[in-house]
C-alpha positions in Angstrom: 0.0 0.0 0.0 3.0 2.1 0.8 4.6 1.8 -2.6 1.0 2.6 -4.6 0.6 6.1 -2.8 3.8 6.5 -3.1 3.2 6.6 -7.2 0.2 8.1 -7.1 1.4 11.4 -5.0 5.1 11.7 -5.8 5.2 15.1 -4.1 3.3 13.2 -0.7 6.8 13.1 0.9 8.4 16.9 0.1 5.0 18.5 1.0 4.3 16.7 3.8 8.3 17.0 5.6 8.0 19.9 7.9 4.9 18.0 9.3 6.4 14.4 9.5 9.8 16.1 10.9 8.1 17.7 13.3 6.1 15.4 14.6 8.6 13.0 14.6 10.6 15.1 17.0 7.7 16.6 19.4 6.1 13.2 19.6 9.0 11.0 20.9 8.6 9.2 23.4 10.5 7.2 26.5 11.0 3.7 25.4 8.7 1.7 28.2 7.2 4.8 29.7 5.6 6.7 27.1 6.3 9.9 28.3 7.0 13.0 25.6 10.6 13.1 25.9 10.4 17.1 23.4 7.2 18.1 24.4 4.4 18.9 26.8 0.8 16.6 26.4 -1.1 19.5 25.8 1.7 21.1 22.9 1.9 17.3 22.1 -2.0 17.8 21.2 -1.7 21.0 19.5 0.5 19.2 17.1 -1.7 16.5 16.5 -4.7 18.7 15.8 -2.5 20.7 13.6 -1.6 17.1 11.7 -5.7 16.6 12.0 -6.3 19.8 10.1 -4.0 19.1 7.2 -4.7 15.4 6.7 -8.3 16.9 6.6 -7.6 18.1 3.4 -6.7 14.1 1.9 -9.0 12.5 0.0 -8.6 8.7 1.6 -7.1 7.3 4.5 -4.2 5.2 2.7 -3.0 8.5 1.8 -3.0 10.0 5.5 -1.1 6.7 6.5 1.2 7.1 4.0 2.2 10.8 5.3 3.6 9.1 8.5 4.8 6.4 6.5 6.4 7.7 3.4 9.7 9.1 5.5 11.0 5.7 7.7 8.8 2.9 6.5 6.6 2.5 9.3 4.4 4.7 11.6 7.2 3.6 14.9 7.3 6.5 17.7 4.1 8.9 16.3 1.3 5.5 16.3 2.4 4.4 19.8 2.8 8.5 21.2 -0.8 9.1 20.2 -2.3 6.3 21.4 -1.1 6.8 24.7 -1.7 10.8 24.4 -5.4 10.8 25.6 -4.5 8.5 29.1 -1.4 10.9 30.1 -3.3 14.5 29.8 -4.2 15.6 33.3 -7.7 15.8 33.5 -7.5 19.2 34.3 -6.1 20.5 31.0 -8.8 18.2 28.8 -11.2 21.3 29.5 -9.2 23.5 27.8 -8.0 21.4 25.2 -11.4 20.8 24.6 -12.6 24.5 23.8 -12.3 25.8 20.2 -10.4 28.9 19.6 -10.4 31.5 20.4 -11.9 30.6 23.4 -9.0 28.5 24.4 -6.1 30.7 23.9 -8.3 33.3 26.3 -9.0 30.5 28.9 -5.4 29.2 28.4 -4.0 32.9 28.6 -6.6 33.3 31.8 -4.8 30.6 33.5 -1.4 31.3 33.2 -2.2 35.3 34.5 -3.8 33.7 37.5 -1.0 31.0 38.2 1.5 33.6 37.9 -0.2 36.1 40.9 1.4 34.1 43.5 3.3 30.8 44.3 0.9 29.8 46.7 -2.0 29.6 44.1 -2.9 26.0 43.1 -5.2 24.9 40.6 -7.6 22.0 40.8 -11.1 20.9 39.0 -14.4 21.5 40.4 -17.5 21.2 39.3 -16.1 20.3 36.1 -14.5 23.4 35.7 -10.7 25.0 37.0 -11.0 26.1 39.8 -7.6 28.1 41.9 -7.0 28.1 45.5 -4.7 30.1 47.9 -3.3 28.1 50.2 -6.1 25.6 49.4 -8.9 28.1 50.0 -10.9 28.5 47.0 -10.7 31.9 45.4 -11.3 31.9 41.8 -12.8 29.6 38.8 -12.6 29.8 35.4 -15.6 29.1 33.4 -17.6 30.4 30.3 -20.7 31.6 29.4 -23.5 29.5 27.8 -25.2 31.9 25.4 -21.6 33.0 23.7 -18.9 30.8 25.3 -16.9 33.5 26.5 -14.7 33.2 29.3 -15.2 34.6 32.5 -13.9 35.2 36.1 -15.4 34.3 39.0 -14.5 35.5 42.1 -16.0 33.6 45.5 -15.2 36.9 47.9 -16.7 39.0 45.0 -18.8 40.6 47.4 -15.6 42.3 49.3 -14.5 43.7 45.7 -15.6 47.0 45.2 -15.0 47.8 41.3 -16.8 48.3 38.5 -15.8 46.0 36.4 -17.1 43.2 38.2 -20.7 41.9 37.8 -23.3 40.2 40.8 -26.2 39.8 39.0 -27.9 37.7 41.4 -25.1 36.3 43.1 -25.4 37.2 46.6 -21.5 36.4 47.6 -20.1 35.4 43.8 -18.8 38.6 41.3 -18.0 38.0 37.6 -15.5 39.4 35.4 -16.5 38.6 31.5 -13.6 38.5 28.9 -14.2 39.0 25.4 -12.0 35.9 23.5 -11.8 38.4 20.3 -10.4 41.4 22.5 -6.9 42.2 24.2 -6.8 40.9 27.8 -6.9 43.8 29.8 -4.2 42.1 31.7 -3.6 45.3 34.2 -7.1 45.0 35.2 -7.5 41.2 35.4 -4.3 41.2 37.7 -5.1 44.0 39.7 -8.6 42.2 40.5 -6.7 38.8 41.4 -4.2 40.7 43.6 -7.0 42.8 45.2 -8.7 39.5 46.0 -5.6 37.3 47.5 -5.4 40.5 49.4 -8.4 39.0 51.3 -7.0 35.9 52.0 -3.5 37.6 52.8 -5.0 39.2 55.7 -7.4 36.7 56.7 -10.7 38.2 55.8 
């Protein structure tokens, strides 16, 4: 089968080499561990979905083998890396691989501004959704809206945060920051919110 696509799409191997190559290299693996030796599990997944995209636009699935194929005669590091992909993602970063863009860059960008506040902040999953502690008190999630899937803030001692940016709606202890995906992060704004609010937890209120 290798040899017939081969003949039938001499230019497979040329166009496809910046692809193979790269995957080649981000997707090796630990012999008898599995573990991404180049690479992250979640860039490790970017990279496949990139791969995704462009065999997308093949019209049978010899020819997508052959793509992986076509450079060392068998599929070797990539088949066994991406079948053990899906098991070694923390559960926590499946909702944001999850998302579609440009909802996932935010959330993703979201994540690492909170993370970055103080080394005391943890993140966990609650609720199904990311939720970050100080000191293992809960004081922020991360979550998105259901009418336009954008992401927002939400901030348990809310109620102490006096600023206008921030949203109650009927949320009697709860405030909301909403970020538009499409927009800039107003990262001065976002950071001085999070800082205001581990402020509360700094001095114990």
């Amino acid at each position: 089968m290798q040899e017939i696509v081969r003949r039938k799409n001499a230019g497979l191997r040329a166009a496809c080499k910046v692809l193979i190559d790269a995957l080649n290299e981000k997707l090796d693996y630990e012999a008898g561990i599995g573990h991404f030796l180049n690479a992250t599990y979640a860039e490790a997944l970017h990279f496949v979905r990139y791969a995704e995209a462009v065999f997308a636009n093949f019209t049978s699935a010899c020819t997508i083998s052959a793509v992986f194929v076509c450079g060392e005669g068998r599929t070797g590091r990539v088949g066994i890396a991406l079948k053990q992909l899906p098991t070694m993602i923390p559960d926590i970063d499946h909702y944001y691989l999850n998302k579609t863009e440009p909802t996932q860059s935010c959330l993703l960008a979201l994540r690492n501004i909170i993370l970055r506040q103080d080394p005391n902040i943890t993140e966990t999953q609650k609720y199904g959704m990311p939720c970050f502690c100080y000191q293992k008190k809960i004081c922020c999630y991360l979550w998105t809206d259901k009418k336009t899937d954008h992401p927002y803030l939400l901030m348990v001692k809310g109620k102490h945060l006096v600023r206008p940016e921030l949203e109650a709606g009927k949320r009697s202890r709860m405030k909301i920051f909403r970020v538009d995906p499409n927009q800039d992060l107003p990262i001065k704004t976002i950071e001085a919110i999070l800082q205001q609010s581990l402020d509360l937890y700094r001095t114990g209120i």
